[in-house]
LODOFI-184841 format. One record per residue (C-alpha): residue in one letter; x, y, z. Coordinates in steps of 0.05 Angstrom, whole numbers, padded with zeros to 5 digits, always signed. Each point is the difference from the previous one (the first is absolute). Layout:
N
aXYZ...
//
This chain:
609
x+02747+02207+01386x+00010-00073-00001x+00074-00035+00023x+00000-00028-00061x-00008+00067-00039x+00050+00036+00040x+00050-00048-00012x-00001-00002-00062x+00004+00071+00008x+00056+00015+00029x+00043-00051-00043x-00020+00050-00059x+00016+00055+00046x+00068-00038+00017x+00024-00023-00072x-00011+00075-00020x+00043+00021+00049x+00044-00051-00031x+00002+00014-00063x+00016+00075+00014x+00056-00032+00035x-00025+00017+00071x+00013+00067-00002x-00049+00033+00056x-00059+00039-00026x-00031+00053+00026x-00063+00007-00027x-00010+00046+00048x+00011+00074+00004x+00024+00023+00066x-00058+00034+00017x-00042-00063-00003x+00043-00039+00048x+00029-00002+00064x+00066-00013+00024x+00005-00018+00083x+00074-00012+00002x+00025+00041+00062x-00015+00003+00073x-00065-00029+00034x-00016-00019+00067x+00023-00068+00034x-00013-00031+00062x+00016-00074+00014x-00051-00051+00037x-00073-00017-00024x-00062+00039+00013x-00064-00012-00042x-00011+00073+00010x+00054+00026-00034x-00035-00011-00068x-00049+00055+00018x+00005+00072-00038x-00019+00031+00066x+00059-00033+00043x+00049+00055+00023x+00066-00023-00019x+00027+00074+00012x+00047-00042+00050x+00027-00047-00039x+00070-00006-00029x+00012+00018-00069x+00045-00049-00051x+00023+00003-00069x-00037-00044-00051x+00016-00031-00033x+00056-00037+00055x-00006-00054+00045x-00008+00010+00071x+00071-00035+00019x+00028+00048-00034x-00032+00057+00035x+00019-00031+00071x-00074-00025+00005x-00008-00073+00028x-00078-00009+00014x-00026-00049+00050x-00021-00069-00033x+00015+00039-00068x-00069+00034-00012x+00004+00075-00017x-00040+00058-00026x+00008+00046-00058x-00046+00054-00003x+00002+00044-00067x-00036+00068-00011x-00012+00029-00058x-00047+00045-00042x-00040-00019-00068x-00008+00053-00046x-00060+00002-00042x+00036-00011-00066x+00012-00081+00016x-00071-00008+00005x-00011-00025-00061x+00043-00059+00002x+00006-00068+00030x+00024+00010+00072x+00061-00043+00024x+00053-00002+00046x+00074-00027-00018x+00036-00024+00052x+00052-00044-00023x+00035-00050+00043x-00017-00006+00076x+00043-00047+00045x-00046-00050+00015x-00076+00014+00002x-00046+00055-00001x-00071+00023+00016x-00015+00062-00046x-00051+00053+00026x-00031+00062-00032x-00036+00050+00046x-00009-00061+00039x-00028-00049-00044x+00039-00056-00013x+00023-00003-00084x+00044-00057+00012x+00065-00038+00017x+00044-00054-00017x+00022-00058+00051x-00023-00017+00059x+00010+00045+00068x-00021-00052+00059x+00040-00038+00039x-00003-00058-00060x+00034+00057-00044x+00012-00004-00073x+00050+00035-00035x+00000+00040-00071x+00064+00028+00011x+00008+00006-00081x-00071+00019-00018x-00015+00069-00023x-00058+00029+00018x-00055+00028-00040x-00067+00020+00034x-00051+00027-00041x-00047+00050+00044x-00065-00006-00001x-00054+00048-00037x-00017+00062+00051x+00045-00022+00059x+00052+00067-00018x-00016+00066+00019x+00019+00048-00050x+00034+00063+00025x-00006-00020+00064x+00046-00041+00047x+00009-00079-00015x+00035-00051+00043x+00036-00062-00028x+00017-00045+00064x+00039-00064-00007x+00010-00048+00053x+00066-00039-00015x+00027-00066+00036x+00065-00014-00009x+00027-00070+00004x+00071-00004-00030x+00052+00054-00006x-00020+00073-00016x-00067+00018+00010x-00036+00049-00034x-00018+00036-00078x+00054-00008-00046x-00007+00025-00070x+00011+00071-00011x-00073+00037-00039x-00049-00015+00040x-00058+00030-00049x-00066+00011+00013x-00028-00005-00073x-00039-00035-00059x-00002-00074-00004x+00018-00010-00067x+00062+00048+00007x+00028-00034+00062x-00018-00061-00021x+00052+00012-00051x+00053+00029+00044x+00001-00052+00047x+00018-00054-00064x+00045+00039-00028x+00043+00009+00075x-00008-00066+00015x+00023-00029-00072x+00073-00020+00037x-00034-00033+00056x-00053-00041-00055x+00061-00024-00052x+00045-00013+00067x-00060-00047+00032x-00001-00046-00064x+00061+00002-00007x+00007-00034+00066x-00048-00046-00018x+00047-00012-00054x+00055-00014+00046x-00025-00047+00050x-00027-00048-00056x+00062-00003-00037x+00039-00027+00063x-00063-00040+00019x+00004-00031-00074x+00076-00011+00002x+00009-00029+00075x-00062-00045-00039x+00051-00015-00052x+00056-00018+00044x-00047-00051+00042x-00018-00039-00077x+00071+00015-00017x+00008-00054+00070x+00041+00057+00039x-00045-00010+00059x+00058+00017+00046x-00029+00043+00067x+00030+00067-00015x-00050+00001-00062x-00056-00024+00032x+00008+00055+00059x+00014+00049-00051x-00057-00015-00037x-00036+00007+00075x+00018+00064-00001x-00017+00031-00061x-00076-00036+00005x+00002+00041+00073x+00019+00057-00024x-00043-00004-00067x-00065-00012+00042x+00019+00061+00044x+00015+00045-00064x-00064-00029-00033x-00051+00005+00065x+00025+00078+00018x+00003+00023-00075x-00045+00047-00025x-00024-00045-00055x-00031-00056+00052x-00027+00058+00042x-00038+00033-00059x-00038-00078-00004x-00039+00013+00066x+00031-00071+00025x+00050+00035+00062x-00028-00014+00055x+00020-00001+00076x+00014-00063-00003x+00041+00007-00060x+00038+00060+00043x+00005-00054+00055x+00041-00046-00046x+00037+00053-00035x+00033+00019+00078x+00010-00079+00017x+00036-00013-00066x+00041+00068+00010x+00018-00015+00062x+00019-00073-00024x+00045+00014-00065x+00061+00012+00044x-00008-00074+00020x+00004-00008-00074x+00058+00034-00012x+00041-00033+00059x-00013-00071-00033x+00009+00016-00067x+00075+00032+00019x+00015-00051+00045x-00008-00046-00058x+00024+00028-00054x+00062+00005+00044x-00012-00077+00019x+00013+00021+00070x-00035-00046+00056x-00057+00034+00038x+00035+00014+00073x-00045+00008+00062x+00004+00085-00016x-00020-00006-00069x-00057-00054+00027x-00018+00053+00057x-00007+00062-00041x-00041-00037-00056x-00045-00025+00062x-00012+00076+00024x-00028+00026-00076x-00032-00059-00004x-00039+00017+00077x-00005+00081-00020x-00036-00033-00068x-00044-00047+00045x-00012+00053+00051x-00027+00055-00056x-00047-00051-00016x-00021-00015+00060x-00007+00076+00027x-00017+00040-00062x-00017+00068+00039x+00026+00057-00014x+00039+00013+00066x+00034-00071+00008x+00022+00013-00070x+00046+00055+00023x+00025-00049+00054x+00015-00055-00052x+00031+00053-00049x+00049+00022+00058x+00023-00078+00009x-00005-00009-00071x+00056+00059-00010x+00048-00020+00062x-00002-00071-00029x+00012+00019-00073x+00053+00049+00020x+00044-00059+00029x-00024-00044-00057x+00022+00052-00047x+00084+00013+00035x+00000-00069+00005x-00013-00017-00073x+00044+00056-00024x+00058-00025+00043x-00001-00071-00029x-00013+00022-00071x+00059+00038+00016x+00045-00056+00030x-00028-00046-00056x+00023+00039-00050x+00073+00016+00031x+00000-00088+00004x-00013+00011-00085x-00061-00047+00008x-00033-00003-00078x-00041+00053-00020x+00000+00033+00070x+00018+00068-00035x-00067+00005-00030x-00030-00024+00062x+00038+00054+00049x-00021+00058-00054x-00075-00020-00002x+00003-00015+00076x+00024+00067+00023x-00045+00033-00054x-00062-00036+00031x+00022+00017+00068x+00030+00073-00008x-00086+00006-00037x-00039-00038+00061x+00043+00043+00058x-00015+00063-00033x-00072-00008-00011x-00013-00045+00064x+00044+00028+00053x+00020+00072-00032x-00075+00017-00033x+00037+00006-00065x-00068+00005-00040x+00014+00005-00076x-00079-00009-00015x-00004+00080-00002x+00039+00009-00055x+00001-00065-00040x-00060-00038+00018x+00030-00051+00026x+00032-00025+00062x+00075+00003+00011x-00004-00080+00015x-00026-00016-00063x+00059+00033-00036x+00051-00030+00046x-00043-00073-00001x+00003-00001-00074x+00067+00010-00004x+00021-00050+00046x-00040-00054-00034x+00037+00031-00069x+00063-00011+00042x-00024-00080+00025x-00025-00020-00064x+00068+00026-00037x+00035-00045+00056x-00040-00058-00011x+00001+00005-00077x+00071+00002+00003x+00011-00062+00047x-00055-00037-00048x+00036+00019-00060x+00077-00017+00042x-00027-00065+00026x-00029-00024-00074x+00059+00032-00024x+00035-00058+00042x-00042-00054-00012x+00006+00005-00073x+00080-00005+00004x-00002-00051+00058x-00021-00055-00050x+00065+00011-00035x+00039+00013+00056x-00028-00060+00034x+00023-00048-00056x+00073+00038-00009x+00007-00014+00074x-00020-00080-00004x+00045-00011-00061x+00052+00036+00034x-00009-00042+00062x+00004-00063-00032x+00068+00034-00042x+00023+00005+00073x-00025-00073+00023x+00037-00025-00058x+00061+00035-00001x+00005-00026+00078x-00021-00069-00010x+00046-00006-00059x+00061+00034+00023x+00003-00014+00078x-00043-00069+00003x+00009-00029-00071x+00071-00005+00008x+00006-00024+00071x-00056-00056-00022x+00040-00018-00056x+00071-00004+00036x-00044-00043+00049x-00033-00055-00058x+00070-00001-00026x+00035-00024+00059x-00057-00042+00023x+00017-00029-00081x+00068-00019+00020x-00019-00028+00064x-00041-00041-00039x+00049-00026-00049x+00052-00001+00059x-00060-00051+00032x-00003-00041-00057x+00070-00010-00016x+00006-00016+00073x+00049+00055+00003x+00019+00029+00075x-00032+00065+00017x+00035+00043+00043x-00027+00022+00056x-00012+00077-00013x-00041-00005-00058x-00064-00017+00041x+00012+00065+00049x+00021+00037-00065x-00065-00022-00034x-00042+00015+00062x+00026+00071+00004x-00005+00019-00074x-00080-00019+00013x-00007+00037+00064x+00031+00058-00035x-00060-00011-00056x-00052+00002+00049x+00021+00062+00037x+00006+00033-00073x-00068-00026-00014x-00026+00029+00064x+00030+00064-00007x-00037+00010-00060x-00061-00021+00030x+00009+00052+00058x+00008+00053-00058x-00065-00019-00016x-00031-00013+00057x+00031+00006+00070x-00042-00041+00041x+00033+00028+00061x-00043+00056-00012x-00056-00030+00031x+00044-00007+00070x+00037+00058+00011x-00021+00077-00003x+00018+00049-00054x+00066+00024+00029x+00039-00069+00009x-00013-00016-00067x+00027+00066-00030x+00061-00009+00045x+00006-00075-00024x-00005+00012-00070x+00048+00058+00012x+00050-00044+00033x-00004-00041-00064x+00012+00051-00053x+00071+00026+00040x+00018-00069+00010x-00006-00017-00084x+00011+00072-00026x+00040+00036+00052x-00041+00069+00004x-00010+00023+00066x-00074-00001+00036x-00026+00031+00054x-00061-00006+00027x-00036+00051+00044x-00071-00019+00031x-00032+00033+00057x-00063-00036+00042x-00053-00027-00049x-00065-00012+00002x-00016-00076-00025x-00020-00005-00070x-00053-00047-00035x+00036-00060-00041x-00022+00042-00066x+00036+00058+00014x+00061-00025+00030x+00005-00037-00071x-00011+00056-00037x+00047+00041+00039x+00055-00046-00004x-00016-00004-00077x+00013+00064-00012x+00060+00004+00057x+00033-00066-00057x-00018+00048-00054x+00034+00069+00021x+00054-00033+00021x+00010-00045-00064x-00005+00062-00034x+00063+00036+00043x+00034-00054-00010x-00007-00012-00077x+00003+00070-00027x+00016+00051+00044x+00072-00025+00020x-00007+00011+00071x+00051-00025+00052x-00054+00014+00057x-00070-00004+00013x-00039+00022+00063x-00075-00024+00018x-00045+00040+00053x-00054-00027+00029x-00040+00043+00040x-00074+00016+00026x-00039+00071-00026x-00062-00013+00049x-00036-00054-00043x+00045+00001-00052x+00065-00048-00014x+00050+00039-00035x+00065-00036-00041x+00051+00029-00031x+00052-00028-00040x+00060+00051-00017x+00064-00016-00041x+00051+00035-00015x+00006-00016-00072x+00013+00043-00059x-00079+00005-00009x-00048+00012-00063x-00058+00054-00014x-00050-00030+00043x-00060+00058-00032x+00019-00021-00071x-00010-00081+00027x-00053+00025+00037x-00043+00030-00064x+00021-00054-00053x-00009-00061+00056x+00059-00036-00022x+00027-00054+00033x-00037-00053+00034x+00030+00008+00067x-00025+00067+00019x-00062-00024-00038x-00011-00052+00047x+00018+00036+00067x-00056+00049-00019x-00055-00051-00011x+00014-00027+00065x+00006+00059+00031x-00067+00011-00033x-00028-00059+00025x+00011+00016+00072x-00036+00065-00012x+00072+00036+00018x+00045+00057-00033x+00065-00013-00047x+00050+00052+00002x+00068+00004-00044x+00055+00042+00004x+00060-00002-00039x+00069+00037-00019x+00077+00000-00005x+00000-00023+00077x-00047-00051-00007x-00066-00023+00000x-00058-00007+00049x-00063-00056-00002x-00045+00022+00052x-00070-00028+00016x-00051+00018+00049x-00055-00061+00013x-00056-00004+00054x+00006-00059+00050x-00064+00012+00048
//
C-alpha cells in the first residue's frame, strides 16, 4: 500500500473513532484475537540469538507484562533486555489481517515473530533514539504464524530514561483494522493533551512577544521567554506528532539530551532575575557545570557515558533544586513582589523534576505524559501570572506617576514659596528697610549709630543660612563627602534641635555605598521621618542600620498613634510612602510597613554589592 494511501487511511480510521467519541471497538470476537497480558520470560543483556523460536529460555526469569522492569527489581546492563512471548494461533484468526498491539515501550524496540524481524520504533545502538510515547502497531507478515502450533513474539527493548519496559495493558494479537482502532481510541487523552501543549507554549511564546513590542524588555522576560522556547523545542522534538514525520533522528536525540541537560541553567537565570538578585560565584559555578554536562553529551553521545553524565546531571540538579527552593523561600518571607506565585510554581517544578529524575516517578504509564511536563507547565502558568502581574503593577504605576509627578512639583514649589516668603521674604524686607533709613539718615547727614551696621550684617547672615538651609533640603551637597550614616545622624541632630523629638540612631559596620544609593537612601530616611513627625505624633523615633549579607536594611520606627498602613497600602495614598517605594524600587530592594496603636515601622531592604 502506498504511505500516502495509508495515511490517509488511518485519519478516516481515526476521525471514526472520533466521532463515536473514542469509545474502543472490538471488532473482534474473542475467539479471533489474542490477549498476551500476563507472565513471559525476561532476561536482561543483548544476544542476537534470543530472537530465535528454537532458543531455550526454559531458564529465564519470568515478569509481569505489562510492567516495567524497575518495578520488578530488574536493572539490565547498558539497558538492553529481552522479552520473549509464547503463544498459540488457533485456526479461526486465519482469516484476518495479522497484527500485534503492543502499546507503549520505554524507549525503543526491535519486534520479532518466530524470528523474523516485523518491526520496531527508535533506535537501539549506542546513538539511541527514544519513542518513549509511541504505541506500537506491527502488522505481521502473510504466512510468518503458525496456526495451532507454537509462535514466539520476541522484543528487544533499550531503555534510556526511567522505567523500562511495555506499558499499556492489552497487548492483542489481532486484525489491523480493529487495533488500529483501539489504539486511537486509548490514546485520544494523550492526542488532545499533545496539541494542547502546542497550544500552550505558543501562547506564552506570543505574549513574552507582546511584552518585548509592548518595550518591557527587562531580563526576567527575556530568560523566561528562554525557557519556555527550551522547553517547547524539547516538548515538540520528543512528541509523538514530530516522531510520526520520520524527521527524529540521532542527532535530533543528541540535542534533545544537551538541551535537557541545559534547561536547569535556564531556570537558575530566569529566577535569579526575576528576583533581580546578582549572579554570585555559586550561582555562576552551578550554571557552568549544566552548561559542561550539556557540552559533554554532545561531545560523548554513547550510550554508556550517558549514564555517567545523567549521574552528574542529577547530583548537580539536586543542589540546584534545595538551593532554589530555599531562596524562593527566604524571598518570599522578605515579601519581595510577586514572589508568592514564584515560590508555588518553583516548588511545583521542583517537587515534578525530583520525582521523575531522582525518584523514577514515571507518570507516562498512565497519562502519556511525563510528570515534568505537568509540573513545567505549571510553573511557567505560575511565572507568567507573576510577570503579568508586575507588567500590569508597574503600568499601573506609570500611568498614575504622571499625575503624581506634577502634584509633587506644584507641591514643591507650594513649599519653596511658603519658605521663601515667610522665613526669607521678611528678613529681606526688614533688611531693604533699614538699609532705606540708612539711606535717608546718609542724606540728611544724620549720625548713625554704631550698631546698625553689625545689626544689618547679622539680619543678612541670618538670610543666607535660611537660604542655605533650604537648599540642603533640597540638595545636601554634603552627601557627596560623608557616608550614609553621618548624614542620617546630622540631619537627626537637626530635627531634635528645631522640633524637640528624640532620635536615636543605631548603625552597625557598613559596607560603602555608590553615590546613587546613598541618595536614595537618605531620601527615603527624610521621608519616613517627615512622615513621623507630621502625622503620627511621635515623641521618639529610632533608625537601624544594619547589614543582611548583601543587603542594607533601615528601619525607621515611631511611636506615634499610627494609621492603617494595608488600607494606604491598596489605595496608594499619600505621596510619601509613594515615593519611598519608587525608590526603593529603584534600587531593586524590598519596602515593608507595619503599623498600629504602638506605632509604626518603615523598613527597607536594598542591595549594596
Amino acid at each position: 500500500m502506498p504511505y500516502e494511501h495509508k495515511v490517509i487511511g488511518n485519519m478516516i480510521v481515526f476521525f471514526i473513532a472520533l466521532i463515536l467519541h473514542c469509545t474502543p471497538v472490538n471488532a473482534q470476537t474473542p475467539e479471533k484475537r489474542i490477549l498476551l497480558d500476563g507472565f513471559h520470560k525476561f532476561s536482561p543483556g543483548d544476544n542476537p540469538a534470543w530472537s530465535s523460536p528454537y532458543y531455550d529460555d526454559s531458564q529465564w526469569r519470568s515478569i509481569i507484562v505489562p510492567g516495567s522492569w524497575q518495578s520488578q527489581g530488574i536493572r539490565p546492563v547498558k539497558g538492553i533486555g529481552w522479552y520473549r512471548i509464547h503463544f498459540t494461533a488457533p485456526d479461526s484468526i486465519n482469516h484476518i489481517k495479522p497484527t500485534v498491539l503492543l502499546g507503549r515501550i520505554g524507549d525503543a524496540d526491535e519486534v520479532f515473530l518466530n524470528g523474523v524481524k516485523i518491526g520496531g520504533e527508535g533506535l537501539i545502538s549506542e546513538r539511541f533514539v527514544e519513542a518513549t510515547k509511541v504505541d506500537r502497531l506491527y502488522v505481521i507478515p502473510e504466512n510468518l504464524i503458525r496456526y495451532n502450533e507454537a509462535n514466539l513474539i520476541a522484543i528487544r527493548v533499550m531503555n534510556t530514561y526511567l522505567n523500562g519496559g511495555i506499558f499499556d495493558k492489552g497487548i492483542i494479537v489481532g486484525d489491523y483494522n480493529a487495533l488500529l482502532i483501539k489504539k486511537l481510541s486509548r490514546n485520544k487523552y494523550a492526542i488532545v493533551m499533545e496539541f494542547c501543549f502546542f497550544t500552550f507554549f505558543a501562547v506564552f511564546f506570543v505574549t513574552c512577544f507582546f511584552f518585548f513590542v509592548q518595550g518591557l524588555r527587562d531580563r526576567e522576560y527575556i530568560y523566561f521567554w528562554l525557557f519556555i522556547s527550551i522547553y517547547g523545542i524539547l516538548f515538540v522534538l520528543g512528541s509523538v506528532t514530530f516522531y510520526n514525520t520520520g524527521l527524529k533522528t540521532s542527532l535530533i536525540q543528541l540535542a534533545i539530551n544537551a538541551l535537557a541537560a541545559l534547561l536547569p541553567a535556564g531556570l537558575v537565570l530566569l529566577l535569579m532575575h526575576v528576583y533581580q538578585e546578582k549572579l554570585t560565584v555559586y550561582i555562576k559555578a552551578i550554571i557552568l557545570i549544566f552548561l559542561f554536562i550539556a557540552l559533554a553529551t554532545v561531545l560523548f553521545p554513547g550510550y554508556s557515558s550517558r549514564g555517567y553524565l545523567y549521574e552528574a546531571w542529577k547530583i548537580n540538579f539536586i543542589l540546584t533544586a534545595g538551593f532554589l527552593v530555599f531562596f524562593a523561600v527566604k524571598t518570599y518571607l522578605r515579601k519581595f513582589y510577586e514572589s508568592g506565585p514564584v515560590l508555588l510554581g518553583i516548588t511545583g517544578l521542583i517537587i515534578g523534576l525530583i520525582l521523575e529524575s531522582v525518584g523514577g516517578l514515571d507518570l507516562l504509564q498512565i497519562t502519556g505524559f511525563f510528570l515534568w511536563d505537568y509540573s513545567a507547565g505549571f510553573f511557567m502558568i505560575c511565572v507568567m501570572y507573576a510577570l503579568t502581574a508586575r507588567y500590569t503593577r508597574i503600568k499601573e504605576e506609570l500611568r498614575s506617576a504622571s499625575v503624581r509627578i506634577l502634584d509633587a512639583h506644584e507641591d514643591e514649589r507650594e513649599r519653596l514659596a511658603r519658605e521663601l516668603h515667610d522665613g526669607i521674604g521678611p528678613s529681606l524686607l526688614a533688611i531693604k528697610l533699614r538699609l532705606q533709613m540708612l539711606e535717608t539718615m546718609i542724606k540728611e547727614r544724620t549720625s548713625i549709630e554704631k550698631e546698625v551696621i553689625p545689626e544689618l550684617i547679622s539680619d543678612i547672615s541670618a538670610a543666607i543660612d535660611e537660604l542655605r538651609a533650604i537648599a540642603m533640603d533640597l540638595r545636601p551637597s554634603f552627601l557627596e563627602n560623608i557616608n550614609i550614616v553621618e548624614a542620617i545622624s546630622w540631619h537627626a541632630g537637626k530635627i531634635q534641635e528645631n522640633l524637640g523629638i528624640g532620635i536615636k540612631v543605631d548603625a552597625g559596620d557598613l559596607m560603602e555605598v555608590s553615590p546613587r544609593t546613598k541618595d536614595n537612601i537618605y531620601r527615603i530616611y527624610q521621608e519616613a521621618l517627615t512622615n513621623a513627625v507630621k502625622h503620627s505624633g511621635a515623641t521618639a523615633v529610632k533608625v537601624v542600620l544594619k547589614m543582611k549579607g548583601n543587603l542594607l536594611s533601615m528601619e525607621i520606627k515611631d511611636n506615634g498613634k499610627g494609621f492603617d498602613a494595608d488600607r494606604a497600602e491598596r489605595k496608594r495614598t499619600g505621596l510619601g510612602l509613594y515615593n519611598i517605594r519608587e525608590r526603593v524600587e529603584l534600587l531593586s530592594g524590598i519596602f515593608r510597613i507595619k503599623s498600629d496603636k504602638t506605632g509604626t515601622s518603615v523598613c527597607i531592604e536594598v542591595p549594596v554589592s
